[in-house]
C-alpha positions as CSV (number, residue, x, y, z in Angstrom):
1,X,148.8,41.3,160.8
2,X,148.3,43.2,163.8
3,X,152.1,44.7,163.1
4,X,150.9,45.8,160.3
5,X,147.5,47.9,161.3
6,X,149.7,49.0,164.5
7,X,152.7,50.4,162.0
8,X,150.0,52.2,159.7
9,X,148.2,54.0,162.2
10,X,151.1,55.1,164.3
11,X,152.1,58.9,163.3
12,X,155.4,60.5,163.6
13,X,156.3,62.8,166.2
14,X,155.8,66.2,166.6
15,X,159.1,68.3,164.5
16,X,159.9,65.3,163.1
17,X,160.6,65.8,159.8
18,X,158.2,63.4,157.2
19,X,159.8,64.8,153.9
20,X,162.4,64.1,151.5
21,X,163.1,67.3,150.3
22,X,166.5,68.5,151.6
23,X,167.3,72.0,153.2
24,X,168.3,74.4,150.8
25,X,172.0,74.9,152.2
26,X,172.1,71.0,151.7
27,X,172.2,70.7,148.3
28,X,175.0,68.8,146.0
29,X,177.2,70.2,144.0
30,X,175.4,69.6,140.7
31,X,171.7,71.2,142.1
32,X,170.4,73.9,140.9
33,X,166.8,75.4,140.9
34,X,164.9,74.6,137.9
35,X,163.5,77.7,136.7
36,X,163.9,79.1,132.9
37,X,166.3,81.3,131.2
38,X,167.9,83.8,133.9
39,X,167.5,81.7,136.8
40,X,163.3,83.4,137.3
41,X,159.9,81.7,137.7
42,X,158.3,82.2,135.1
43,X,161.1,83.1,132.7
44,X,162.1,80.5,129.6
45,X,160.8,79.0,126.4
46,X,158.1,77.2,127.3
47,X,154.6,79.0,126.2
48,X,152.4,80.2,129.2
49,X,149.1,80.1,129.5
50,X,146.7,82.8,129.3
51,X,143.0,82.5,129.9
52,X,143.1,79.0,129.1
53,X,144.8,79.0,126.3
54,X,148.3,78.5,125.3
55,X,150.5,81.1,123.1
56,X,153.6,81.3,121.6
57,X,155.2,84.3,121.5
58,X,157.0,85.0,117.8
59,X,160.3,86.4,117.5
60,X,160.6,90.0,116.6
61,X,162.3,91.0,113.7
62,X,164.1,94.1,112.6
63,X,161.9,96.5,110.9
64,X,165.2,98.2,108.8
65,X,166.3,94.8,107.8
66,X,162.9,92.8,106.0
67,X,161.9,96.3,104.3
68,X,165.6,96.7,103.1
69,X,166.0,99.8,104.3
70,X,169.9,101.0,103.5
71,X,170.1,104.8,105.6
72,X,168.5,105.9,108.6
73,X,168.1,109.7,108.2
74,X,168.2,112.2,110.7
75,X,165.4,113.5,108.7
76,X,162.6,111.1,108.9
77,X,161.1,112.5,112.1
78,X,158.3,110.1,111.3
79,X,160.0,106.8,110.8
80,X,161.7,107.7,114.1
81,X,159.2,108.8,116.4
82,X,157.8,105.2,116.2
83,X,161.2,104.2,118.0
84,X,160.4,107.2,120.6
85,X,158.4,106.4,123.7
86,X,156.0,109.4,124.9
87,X,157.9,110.2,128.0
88,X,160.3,110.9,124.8
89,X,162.9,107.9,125.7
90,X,164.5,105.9,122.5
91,X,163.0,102.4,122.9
92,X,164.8,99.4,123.3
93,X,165.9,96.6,121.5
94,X,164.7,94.1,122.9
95,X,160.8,96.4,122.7
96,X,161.1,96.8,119.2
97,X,163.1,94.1,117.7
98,X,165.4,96.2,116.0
99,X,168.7,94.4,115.2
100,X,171.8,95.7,117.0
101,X,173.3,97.7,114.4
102,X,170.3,99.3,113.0
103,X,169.8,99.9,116.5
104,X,173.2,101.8,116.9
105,X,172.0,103.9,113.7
106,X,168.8,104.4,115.1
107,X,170.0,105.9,118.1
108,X,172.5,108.1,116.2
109,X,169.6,109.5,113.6
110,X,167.4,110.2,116.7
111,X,170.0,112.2,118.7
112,X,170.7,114.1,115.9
113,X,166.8,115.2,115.1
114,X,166.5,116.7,119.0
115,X,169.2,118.4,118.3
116,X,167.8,120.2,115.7
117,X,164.2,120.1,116.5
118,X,163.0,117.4,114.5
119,X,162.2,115.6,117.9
120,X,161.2,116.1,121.7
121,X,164.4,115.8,124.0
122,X,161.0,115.1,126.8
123,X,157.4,114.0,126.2
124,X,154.3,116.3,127.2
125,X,154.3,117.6,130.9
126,X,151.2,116.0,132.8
């Protein structure tokens, strides 16, 4: 009994290691960190938590393709300055949800109205 109490109470010594955890160099072959998509905290499918409360974020779908829209024109300076940040950059993809060839098209339509004047090649100077 005495063993016992004396084995409990004694402590390691100083820089010894008490730990399990291996050095990061040390790691096997397999090992990986376990973060989400992209190898980043924070990053993956699992729903974070925001004031207390969990949300799940839905996933965006292309505005051209649920209100069947066929053409993209040039001309519709409205319809394509919602795709048209102020600093006057086209938005991207993965912002808007706009599949990729709708995307292509949108890109396209919008080139083509700053070059005629439809749109601003920049947004308004500060």
């Amino acid at each position: 009994m005495a063993e016992e109490t004396k084995a409990a109470t004694e402590r390691p010594a100083e820089g010894a290691r008490t730990d399990t955890v291996r050095p990061a160099g040390d790691r096997a072959p397999g090992d990986r960190p376990r973060f989400g998509a992209g190898g980043r905290p924070g990053a993956g499918g699992a729903p974070r938590e925001a004031g207390g409360r969990k949300f799940f974020r839905r996933k965006k779908v292309c505005k051209f393709c649920t209100e069947k829209i066929a053409e993209i024109n040039y001309k519709d300076y409205r319809l394509l300055g919602q795709f048209v940040a102020e600093s006057g950059k086209i938005v991207p993809r993965r912002l808007t949800g706009v599949c990729s060839p709708h995307q292509h098209r949108l890109a396209v339509a919008i080139k083509q109205a700053r070059n005629i004047a439809l749109l601003p090649f920049a947004g308004r100077a500060q």
